[in-house]
C-alpha positions in Angstrom: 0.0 0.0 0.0 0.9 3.2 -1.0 0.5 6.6 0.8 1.7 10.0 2.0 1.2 11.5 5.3 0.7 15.1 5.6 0.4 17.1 8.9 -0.7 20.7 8.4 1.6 22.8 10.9 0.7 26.3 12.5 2.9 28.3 14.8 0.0 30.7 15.7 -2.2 29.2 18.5 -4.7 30.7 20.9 -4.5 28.6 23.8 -0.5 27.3 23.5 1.7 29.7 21.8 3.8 28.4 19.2 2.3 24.7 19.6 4.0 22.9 16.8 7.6 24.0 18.4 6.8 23.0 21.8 9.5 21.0 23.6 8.6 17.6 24.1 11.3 15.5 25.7 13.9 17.6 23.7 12.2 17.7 20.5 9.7 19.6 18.8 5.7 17.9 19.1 6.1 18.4 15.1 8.7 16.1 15.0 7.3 14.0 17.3 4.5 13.9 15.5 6.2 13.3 12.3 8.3 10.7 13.6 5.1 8.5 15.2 4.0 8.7 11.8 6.9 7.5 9.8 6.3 4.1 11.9 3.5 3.6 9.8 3.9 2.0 6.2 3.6 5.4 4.3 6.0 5.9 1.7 7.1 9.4 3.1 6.1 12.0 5.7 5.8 15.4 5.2 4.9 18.7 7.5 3.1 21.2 5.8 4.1 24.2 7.5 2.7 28.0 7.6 6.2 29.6 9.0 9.9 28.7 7.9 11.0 28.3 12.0 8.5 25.1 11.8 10.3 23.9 8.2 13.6 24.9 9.6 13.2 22.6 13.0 11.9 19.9 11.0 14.9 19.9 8.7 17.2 19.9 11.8 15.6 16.9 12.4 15.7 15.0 9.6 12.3 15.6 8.5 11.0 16.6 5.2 8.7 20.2 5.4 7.1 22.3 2.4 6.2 25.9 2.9 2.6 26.4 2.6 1.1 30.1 2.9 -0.6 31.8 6.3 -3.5 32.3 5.0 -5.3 28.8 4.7 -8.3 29.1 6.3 -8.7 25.0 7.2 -6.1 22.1 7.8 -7.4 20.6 4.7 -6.6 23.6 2.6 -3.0 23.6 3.8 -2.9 19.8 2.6 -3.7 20.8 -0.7 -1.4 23.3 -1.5 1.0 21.0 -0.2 -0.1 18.5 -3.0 0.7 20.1 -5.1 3.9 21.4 -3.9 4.9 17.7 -3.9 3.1 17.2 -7.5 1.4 14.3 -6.3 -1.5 12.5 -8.3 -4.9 13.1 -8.2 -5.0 9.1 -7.6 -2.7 9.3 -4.8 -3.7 8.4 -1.1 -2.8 11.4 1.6 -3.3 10.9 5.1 -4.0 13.8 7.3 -2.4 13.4 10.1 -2.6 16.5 12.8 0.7 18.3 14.1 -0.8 17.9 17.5 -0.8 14.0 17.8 2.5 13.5 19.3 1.4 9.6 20.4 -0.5 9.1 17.4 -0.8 5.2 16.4 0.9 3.8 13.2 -1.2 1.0 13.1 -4.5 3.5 13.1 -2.7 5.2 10.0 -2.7 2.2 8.2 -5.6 1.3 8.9 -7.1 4.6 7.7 -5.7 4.4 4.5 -6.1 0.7 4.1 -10.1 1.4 4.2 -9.9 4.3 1.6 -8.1 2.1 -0.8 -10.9 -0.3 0.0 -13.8 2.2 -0.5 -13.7 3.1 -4.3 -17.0 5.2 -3.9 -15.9 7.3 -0.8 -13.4 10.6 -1.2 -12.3 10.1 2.2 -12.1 7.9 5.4 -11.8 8.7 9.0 -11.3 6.5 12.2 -13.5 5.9 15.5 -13.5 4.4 18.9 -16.2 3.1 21.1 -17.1 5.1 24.0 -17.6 3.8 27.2 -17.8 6.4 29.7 -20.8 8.9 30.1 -19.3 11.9 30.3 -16.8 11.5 26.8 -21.0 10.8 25.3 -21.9 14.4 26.5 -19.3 16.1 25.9 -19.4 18.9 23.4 -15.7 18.5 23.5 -15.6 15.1 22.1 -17.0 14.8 18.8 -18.7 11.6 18.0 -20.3 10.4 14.8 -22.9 7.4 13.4 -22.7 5.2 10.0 -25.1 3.7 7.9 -25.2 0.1 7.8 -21.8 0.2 5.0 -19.7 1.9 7.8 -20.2 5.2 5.9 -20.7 8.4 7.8 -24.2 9.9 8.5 -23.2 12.5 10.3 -20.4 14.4 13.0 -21.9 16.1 16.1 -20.7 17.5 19.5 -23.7 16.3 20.4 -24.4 13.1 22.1 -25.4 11.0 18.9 -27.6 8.9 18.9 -30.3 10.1 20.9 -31.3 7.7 23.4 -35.0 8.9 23.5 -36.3 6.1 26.1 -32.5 5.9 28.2 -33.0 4.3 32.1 -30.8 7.0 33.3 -28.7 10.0 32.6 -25.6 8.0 32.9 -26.4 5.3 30.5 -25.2 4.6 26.7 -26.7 3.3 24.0 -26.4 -0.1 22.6 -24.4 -0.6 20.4 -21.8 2.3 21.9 -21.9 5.4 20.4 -18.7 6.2 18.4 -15.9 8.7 19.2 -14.6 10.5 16.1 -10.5 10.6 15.9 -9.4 13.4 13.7 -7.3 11.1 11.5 -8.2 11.3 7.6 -7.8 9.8 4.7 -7.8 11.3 1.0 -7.6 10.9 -2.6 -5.3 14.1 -3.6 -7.6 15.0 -6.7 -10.3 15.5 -3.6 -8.2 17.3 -1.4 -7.7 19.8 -4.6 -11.3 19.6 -4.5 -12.5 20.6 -1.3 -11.0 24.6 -1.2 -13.5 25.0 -4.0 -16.6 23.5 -2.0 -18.4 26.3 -0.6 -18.6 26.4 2.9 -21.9 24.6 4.7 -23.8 26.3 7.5 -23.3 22.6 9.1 -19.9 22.6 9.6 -20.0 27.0 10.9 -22.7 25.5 13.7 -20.6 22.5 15.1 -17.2 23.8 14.2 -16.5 20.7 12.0 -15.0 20.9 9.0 -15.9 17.4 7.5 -20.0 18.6 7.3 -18.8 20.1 4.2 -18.2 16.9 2.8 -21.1 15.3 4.0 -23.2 18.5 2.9 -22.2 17.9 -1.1 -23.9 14.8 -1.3 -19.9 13.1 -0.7 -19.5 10.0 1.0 -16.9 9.3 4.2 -15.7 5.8 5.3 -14.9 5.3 8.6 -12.7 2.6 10.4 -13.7 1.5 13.9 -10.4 1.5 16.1 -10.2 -1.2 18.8 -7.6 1.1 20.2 -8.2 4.7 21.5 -5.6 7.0 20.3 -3.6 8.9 22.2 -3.8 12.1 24.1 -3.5 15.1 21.6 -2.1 18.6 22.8 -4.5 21.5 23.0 -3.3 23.0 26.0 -0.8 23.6 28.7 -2.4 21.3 30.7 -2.4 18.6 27.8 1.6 19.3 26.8 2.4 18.4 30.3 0.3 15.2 30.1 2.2 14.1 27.3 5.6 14.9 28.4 4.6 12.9 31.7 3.7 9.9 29.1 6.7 10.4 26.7 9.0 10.2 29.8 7.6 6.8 31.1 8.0 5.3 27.4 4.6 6.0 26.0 
């Protein structure tokens, strides 16, 4: 199998300054990142970067980085000016995978782009978990998502979905569990060139979600279900030390 992984790189962040250059065990999280990723079987891995510090630290490194501009208005639109920074094929499989995923799972990145390979009639896939705890359900934090009986996407909510109407009790679950979205994607590069030119859906503006656009355009999204929950990403402060505490025990 055949793919490239791509992980869009800001240095502007709101809640941790400078994110993607954060110390994390004595490298940058990029590279971190980058490295978890080249674990995986893709053919190369690549940051796509908004600010030459990030491609300068991941060249220090030993890891490849394009220059993409600052004003990309979504992760995916920084992946496809990347493509075709790299020239790659409209036929050839890209894997998102984000620059804040320092313990990110090789095996879920294969798996990823295993299923899109698999799923001719889909322009991307995605990856999932069960949830088992009540308060991950309700969490506007934690998106989840349901599938149609082909494992294809309905939709992506921060809402609980779906709806228990008759539950026993505010702490219960559905059966089967209700599925935890992992922001890990999967697509075609001739999509990815695609998407910028997809206008906008009031979907995705409500829930803050980015792949409602897809869905919105009548475009179908496969999605893996992960026995494995991934690991903790970095958002904030808090979350940066968590994983340094994790990277320092062998995580």
């Amino acid at each position: 199998m055949s793919f490239t992984v791509l992980i869009p790189a800001r240095l502007a962040s709101t809640r941790l300054p400078r994110k993607p250059l954060a110390d994390i065990e004595g490298l940058p999280m990029v590279v971190r990142v980058a490295q978890r990723a080249a674990l995986s079987a893709a053919q190369a891995v690549v940051v796509a970067a908004d600010d030459a510090q990030i491609v300068a630290a991941c060249e220090s490194h030993g890891v490849r980085a394009v220059l993409t501009r600052v004003d990309h208005a979504t992760g995916s639109d920084r992946l496809a000016q990347a493509c075709d920074l790299l020239a790659l094929s409209d036929d050839a499989l890209v894997v998102n995978v984000q620059g804040d995923e320092p313990l990110i799972s090789p095996s879920m990145i294969d798996a990823c782009a295993s299923l899109l390979r698999e799923r001719a009639e889909c322009v991307m896939s995605t990856v999932a978990h069960e949830i088992d705890d009540p308060e991950e359900f309700r969490s506007p934090n934690v998106v989840k998502v349901v599938c149609d009986g082909q494992g294809r996407a309905l939709y992506f909510s921060r809402s609980p979905i779906p709806c228990w109407r008759d539950a026993p009790g505010p702490l219960a679950l559905p059966s089967p569990a209700p599925l935890r979205h992992v922001g890990l994607y999967a697509y075609r590069a001739g999509f990815l060139r695609r998407y910028p030119q997809l206008p906008a859906s009031p979907l995705e503006a409500q829930e803050s979600l980015e792949q409602l656009r897809v869905l919105w355009h009548g475009e179908q999204i496969a999605v893996h279900v992960s026995p494995e929950r991934p690991g903790p990403g970095v958002d904030t402060p808090q979350d940066l030390e968590r994983v340094r505490a994790l990277v320092r025990a062998g995580a």
